[in-house]
N, C-alpha and C positions, 0 to 999 in steps of 0.2 A: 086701492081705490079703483072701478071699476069707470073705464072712458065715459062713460053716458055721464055718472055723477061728474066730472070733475067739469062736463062742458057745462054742466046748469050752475056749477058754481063760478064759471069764468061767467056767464051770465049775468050773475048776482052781482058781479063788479060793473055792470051798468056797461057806457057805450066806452071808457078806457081800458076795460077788461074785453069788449070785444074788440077794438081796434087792436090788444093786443094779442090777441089768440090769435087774429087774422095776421099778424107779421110771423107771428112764430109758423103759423101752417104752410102760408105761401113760400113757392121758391123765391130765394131774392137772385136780380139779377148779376149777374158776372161784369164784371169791369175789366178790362186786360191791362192791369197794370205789371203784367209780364206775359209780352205777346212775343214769341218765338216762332222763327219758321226755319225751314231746311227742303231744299231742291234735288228734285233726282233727273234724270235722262237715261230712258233704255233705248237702243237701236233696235226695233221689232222689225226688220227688213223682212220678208222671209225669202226660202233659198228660190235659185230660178226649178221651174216646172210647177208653181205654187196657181192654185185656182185664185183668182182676183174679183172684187167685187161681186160677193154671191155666185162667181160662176158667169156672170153675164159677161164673160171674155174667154178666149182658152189662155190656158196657162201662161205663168209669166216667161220671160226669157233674160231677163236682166234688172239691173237699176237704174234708173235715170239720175234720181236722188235720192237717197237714202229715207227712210221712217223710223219716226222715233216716240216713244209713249213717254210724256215732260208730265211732272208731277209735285204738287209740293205739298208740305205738312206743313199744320197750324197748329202750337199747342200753346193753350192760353191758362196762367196759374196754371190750376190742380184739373182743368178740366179733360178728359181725351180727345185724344187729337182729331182733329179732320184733314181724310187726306182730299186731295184734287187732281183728276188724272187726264190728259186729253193724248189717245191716240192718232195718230196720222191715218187711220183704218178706215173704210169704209163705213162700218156700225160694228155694235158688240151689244149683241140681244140673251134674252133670256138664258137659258142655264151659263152660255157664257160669259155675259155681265155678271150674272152669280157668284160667277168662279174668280173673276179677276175681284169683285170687291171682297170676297171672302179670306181670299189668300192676301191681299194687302192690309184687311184689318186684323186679322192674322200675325201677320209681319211687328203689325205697328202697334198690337196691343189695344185695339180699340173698337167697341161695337160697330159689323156692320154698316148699321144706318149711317153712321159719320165719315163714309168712304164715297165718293160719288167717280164713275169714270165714265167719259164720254171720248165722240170719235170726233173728228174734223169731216167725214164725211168721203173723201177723197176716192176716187172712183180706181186710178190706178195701184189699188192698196187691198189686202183683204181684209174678210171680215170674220168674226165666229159669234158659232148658237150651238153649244153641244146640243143643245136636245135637238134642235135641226137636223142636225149630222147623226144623234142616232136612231132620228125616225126613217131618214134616207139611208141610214144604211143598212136598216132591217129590211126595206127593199130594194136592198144590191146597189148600192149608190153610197159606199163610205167612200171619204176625204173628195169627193168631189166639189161639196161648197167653199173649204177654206184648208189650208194645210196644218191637219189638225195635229200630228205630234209636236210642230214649228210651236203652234198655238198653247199648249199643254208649257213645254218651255219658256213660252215669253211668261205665262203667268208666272212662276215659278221666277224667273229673271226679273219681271218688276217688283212682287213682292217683294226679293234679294233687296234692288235697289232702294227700294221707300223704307227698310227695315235698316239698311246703313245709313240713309242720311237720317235718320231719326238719331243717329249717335251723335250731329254736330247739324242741333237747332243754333240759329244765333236770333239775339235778341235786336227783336224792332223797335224802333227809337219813334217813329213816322208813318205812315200809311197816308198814301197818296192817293187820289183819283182826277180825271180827266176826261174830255171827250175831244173829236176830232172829224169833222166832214171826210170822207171818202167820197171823193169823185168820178164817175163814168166807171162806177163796177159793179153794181147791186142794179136789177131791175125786176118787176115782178114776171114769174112767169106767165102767169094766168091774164089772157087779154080781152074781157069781156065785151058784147055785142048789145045792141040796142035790148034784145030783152032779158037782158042782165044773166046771160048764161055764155062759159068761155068758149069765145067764137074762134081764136088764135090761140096755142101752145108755145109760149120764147122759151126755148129749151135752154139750155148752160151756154151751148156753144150756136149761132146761125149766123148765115150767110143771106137771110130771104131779106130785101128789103123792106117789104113792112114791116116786119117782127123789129126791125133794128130803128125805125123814122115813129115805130108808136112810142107813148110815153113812157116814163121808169115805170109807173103805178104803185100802190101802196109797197113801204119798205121803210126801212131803220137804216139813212144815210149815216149814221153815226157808228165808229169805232169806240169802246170805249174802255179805256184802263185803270187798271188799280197798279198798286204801285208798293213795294215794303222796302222802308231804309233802314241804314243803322244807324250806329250815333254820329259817325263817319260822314253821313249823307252819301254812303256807296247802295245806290238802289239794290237790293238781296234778289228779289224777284219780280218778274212784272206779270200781270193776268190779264188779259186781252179778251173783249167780244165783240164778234160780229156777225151781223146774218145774212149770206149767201150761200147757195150752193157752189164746195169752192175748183170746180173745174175749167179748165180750158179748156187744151185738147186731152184728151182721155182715148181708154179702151186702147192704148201701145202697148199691153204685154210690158213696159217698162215701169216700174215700180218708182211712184214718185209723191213729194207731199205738195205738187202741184203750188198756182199762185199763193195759194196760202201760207203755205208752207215758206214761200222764198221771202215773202213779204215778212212774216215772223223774222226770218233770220234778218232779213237787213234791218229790221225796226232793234231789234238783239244787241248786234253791233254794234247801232247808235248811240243807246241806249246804256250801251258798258256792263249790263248789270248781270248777274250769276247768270240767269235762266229766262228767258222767255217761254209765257207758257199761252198757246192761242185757246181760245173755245168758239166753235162755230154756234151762235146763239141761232133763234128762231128761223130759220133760214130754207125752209123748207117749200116754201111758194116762190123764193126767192132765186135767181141767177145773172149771171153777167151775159145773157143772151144777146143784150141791148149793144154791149161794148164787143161782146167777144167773135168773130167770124171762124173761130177755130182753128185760125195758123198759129205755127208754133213760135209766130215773133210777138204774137200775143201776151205769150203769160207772164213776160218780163215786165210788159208795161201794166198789167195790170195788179202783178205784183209787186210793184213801183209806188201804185195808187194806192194799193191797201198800205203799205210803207209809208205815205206819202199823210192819209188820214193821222196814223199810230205817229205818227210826228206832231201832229196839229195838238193831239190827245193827249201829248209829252210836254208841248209848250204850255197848254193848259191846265196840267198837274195843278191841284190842289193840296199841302198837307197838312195833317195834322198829327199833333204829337198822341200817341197812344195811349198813355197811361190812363187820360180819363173816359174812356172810349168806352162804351159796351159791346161785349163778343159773343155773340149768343149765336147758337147752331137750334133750326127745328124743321121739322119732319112731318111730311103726313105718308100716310098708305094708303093707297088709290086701285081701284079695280076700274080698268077702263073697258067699256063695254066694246062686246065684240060687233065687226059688222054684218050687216044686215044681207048682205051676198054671202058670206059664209055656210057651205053645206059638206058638213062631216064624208058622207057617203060620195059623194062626187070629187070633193079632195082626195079622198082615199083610193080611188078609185083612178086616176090620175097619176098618183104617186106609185101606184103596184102596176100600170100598163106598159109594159113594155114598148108597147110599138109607139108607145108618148116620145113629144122629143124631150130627149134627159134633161133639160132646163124646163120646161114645163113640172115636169115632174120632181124637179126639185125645189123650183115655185112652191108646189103644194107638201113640201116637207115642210116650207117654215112656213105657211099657212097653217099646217095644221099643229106645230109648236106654237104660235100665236094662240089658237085656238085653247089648246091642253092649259097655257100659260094664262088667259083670261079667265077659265073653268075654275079650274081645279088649283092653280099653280098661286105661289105667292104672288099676294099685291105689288105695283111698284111701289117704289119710293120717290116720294118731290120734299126737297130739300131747301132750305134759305142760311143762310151765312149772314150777319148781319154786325159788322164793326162802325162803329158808331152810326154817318151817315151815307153806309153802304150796305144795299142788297143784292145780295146774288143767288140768284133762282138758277136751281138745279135741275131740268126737266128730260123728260122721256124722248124716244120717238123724231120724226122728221116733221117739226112746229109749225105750223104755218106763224108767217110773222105778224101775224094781228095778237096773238098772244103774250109775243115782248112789249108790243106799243098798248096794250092792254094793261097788262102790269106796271108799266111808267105812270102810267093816267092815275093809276091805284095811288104812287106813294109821291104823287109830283116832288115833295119835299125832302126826295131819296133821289140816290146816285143808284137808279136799279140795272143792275147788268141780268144777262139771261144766259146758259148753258143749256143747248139742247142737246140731240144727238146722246141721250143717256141711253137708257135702258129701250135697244132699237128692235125689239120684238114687234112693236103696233104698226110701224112704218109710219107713213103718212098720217098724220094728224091734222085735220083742216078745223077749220070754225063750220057752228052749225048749217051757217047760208052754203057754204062752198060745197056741202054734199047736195045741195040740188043744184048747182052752175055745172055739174060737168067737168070734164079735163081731165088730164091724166093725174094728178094728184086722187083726186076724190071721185073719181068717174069710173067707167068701165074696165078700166084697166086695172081693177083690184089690186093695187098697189098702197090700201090705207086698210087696214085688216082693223078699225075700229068703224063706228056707226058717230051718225052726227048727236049724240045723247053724251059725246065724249067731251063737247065745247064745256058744256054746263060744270060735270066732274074737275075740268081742271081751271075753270074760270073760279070755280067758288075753293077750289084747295090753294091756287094762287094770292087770295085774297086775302084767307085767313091764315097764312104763313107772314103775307104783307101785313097784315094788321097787328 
């Protein structure tokens, strides 16, 4: 029987024969009435003499605190898993995002697309972009951006890692969510002037009294967590977001996962449960400029405060039991347009001058990686996670934070958490207004390698992932 006939003869059976063609065609949904998950931890320290944060330091000389890539796998029924990965690093852009999500889907047996890793941002930590590294180093500039043999091995190391705990998923009984006020840590950096263009820059860390007596301005005071238990009521793992940029003091050559990092570990602690795992959500306009003067007695208290919220987010835990939950994973692939300062020949040209200074010139390596990667290169990936009354967006790039509070607005009747810091090839990502306000995000300082045409691309992929 040849497909054309047999649909005119479902047809024929009136509107019971199509209501039922239409169940048999469409996907049905997934219910996880066997939700499993399984936690990893790699130590990605790298060794001392290691370039740090793109370079924008000299080399390291030690560790302050240790870096670690926390990871965990979701395998629900018969479906492939999803992994989630948050490095303690700087960023992990194009061919290097590549490579880390390849070799862990890899590992774990499972398409690509259902692999997502993101960084915390962390300024004393580095970063990788193979094709960065070997645009710089066909012009005499290899391992200057990141310590790329270390780099080559951690893939290889966390893959290892997310491919063993995949041998001892345990099964989720509950899935929790919560939220929690964080106080005197998050403030906007961008501080606009009477004619609505940023008159002031609150950078991570200041000492200037205006920047610290003006207001927080727009920002996501909320910490917020998901939570997986067993039958036990022993929480398995916890997933954590927040949007700041999360520095104190920085740029010591000492390798560290800064306030964030300390606050994960004491909220960990508290908390008793296998793994804490942080994600730095939309956080990209966002820092502790307001709170922070950049002493080093600083980052305890403000690591205290982010500890202090992820407790608020713990007493407010909601759960619910799993079995009647829907777990559904979806995807879009996005080409974000490049910006509008962008010029091939003068990057180039930058990158081959010697008498440039080598950070200028290695600027314009992952400029023009950016570039090759919006061209020619594969689309990103934006991702959504969705168990029952939870969503969790997967996103690219350094977010400004009107895109987490964007997305809330979307599903008010959702618990929507945000993951930025994905795939850190575009840099700076602002909304359409902030590329005519100025400031170093979106301004002269070509630090957002996309065009304001990129609000639109990801306001309408966020939507219909929420939908």
């Amino acid at each position: 029987m040849r497909v054309r006939d047999f649909r005119f003869r479902i047809a024929d059976c009136g509107l019971v024969g199509f209501a039922l063609c239409c169940l048999i065609c469409l996907p049905l949904p997934s219910f996880a009435v066997d939700l499993r998950v399984a936690t990893f931890k790699v130590d990605v320290t790298p060794p001392p003499g290691s370039p740090l944060c793109d370079a924008l330091v000299p080399p390291s000389k030690g560790v302050n605190d240790p870096l670690s890539a926390r990871g965990i796998i979701l395998q629900a029924d018969d479906q492939k898993p999803v992994v989630l990965v948050a490095f303690d690093w700087v960023g992990i852009g194009n061919e290097g995002h590549d490579a880390f999500c390849q070799a862990i889907a890899e590992a774990c047996k499972t398409p690509v697309d259902r692999v997502c890793v993101h960084a915390l941002h962390q300024h004393d930590a580095p970063g990788c972009d193979f094709l960065a590294e070997k645009i710089a180093a066909d012009a005499g500039l290899p391992g200057k951006l990141f310590p790329v043999d270390y780099v080559h091995d951690a893939v290889k190391r966390v893959a290892a890692a997310a491919a063993e705990a995949q041998q001892h998923l345990a099964t989720v009984a509950q899935i929790g969510y919560g939220k929690g006020t964080v106080e005197q840590v998050a403030s906007n950096r961008r501080i606009l002037g009477p004619d609505g263009k940023v008159k002031l820059i609150r950078y991570t860390a200041s000492k200037d009294p205006k920047l610290q007596e003006a207001p927080e301005g727009t920002i996501d005071p909320y910490v917020r967590l998901v939570s997986f238990w067993d039958a036990d009521n022993h929480p398995i793992a916890v997933l954590s977001y927040f949007a700041t940029h999360p520095q104190s003091y920085y740029y010591t050559q000492m390798c560290s996962a800064d306030f964030v990092g300390m606050g994960r570990d004491e909220a960990e602690a508290a908390e008793k449960c296998n793994l804490h795992i942080h994600f730095n959500g939309a956080g990209g306009n966002v820092g502790a400029g307001k709170y922070n003067d950049g002493s080093h007695e600083k980052r305890p208290i403000l690591a205290h405060r982010l500890a202090e919220g992820m407790k608020r987010a713990w007493e407010d835990t909601k759960k619910s039991d799993v079995s009647p939950l829907k777990f559904d994973w979806a995807t879009r692939e996005v080409k974000l347009p490049l910006a509008d300062w962008y010029n091939e020949q003068d990057q180039t040209a930058t990158l081959h001058d010697e008498k440039e200074v080598e950070l200028n010139r290695l600027k314009a390596a992952r400029n023009i990686a950016w570039a090759r990667r919006a061209s020619d290169g594969p689309p990103i990936t934006v991702a959504r996670l969705r168990i029952g009354p939870i969503d969790i967006l997967q996103m690219p790039g350094e977010l400004f934070v009107e895109y987490q509070l964007a997305a809330q607005k979307m599903r008010p009747d959702s618990f929507v958490c945000m993951a930025a810091y994905g795939d850190y090839g575009p840099g700076y990502i602002g909304t359409a207004e902030a590329y005519t306000q100025g400031g170093y995000e979106t301004g002269p300082a070509r630090v957002s390698r996309v065009s304001s045409r990129v609000e639109q691309v990801l306001i309408d992929t966020i939507r219909s992932l929420l939908e």
